[in-house]
C-alpha positions as CSV (number, residue, x, y, z in Angstrom):
1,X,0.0,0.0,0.0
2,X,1.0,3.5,-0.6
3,X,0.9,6.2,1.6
4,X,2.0,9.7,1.1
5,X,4.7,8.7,-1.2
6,X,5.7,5.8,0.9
7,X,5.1,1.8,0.4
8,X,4.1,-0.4,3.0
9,X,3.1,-3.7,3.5
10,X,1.6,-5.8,6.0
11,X,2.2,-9.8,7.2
12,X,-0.9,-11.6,8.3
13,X,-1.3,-15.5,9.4
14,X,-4.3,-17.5,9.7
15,X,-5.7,-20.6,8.3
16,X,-8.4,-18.5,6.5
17,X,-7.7,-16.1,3.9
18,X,-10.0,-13.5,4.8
19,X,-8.8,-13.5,8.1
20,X,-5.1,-13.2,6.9
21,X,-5.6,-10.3,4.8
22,X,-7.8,-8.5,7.2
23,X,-4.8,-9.1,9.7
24,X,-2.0,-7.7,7.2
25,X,-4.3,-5.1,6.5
26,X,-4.3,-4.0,10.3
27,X,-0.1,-4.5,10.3
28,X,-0.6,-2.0,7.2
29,X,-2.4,0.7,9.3
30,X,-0.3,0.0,12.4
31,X,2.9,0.8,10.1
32,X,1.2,4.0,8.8
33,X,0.2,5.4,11.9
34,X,3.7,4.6,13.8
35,X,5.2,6.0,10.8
36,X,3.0,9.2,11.4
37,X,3.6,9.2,15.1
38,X,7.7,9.2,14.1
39,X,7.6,12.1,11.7
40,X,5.4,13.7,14.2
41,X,8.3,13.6,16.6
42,X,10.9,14.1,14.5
43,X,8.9,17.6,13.4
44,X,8.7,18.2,17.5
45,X,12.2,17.7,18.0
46,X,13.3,20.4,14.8
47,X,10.8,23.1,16.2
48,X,12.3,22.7,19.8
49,X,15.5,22.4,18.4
50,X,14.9,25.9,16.5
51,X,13.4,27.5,19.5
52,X,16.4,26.7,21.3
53,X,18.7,28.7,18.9
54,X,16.3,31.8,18.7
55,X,16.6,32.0,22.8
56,X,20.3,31.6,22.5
């Protein structure tokens, strides 16, 4: 799956292949949103990091 310019994919098990897809489809959404959480951060850490120098 795509996602804002980046590819991700998703690994589920099960005897059933409904239930395997709809479980690599939820790995899929848990790698988005950690992804998203990350950048979120990373933006955090670069305004801080910027405030830090303006105070300086």
């Amino acid at each position: 799956m795509n996602y804002h310019g980046r590819r991700f994919h998703g690994v589920g098990l099960a005897t059933d292949i409904v239930e395997s897809s709809a479980k690599a489809m939820v790995h899929v959404l848990n790698n988005i949103w950690r992804a998203a959480e990350v950048e979120k951060e990373l933006q955090r850490k670069a305004q801080n990091k910027e405030n830090n120098k303006e105070t300086v």
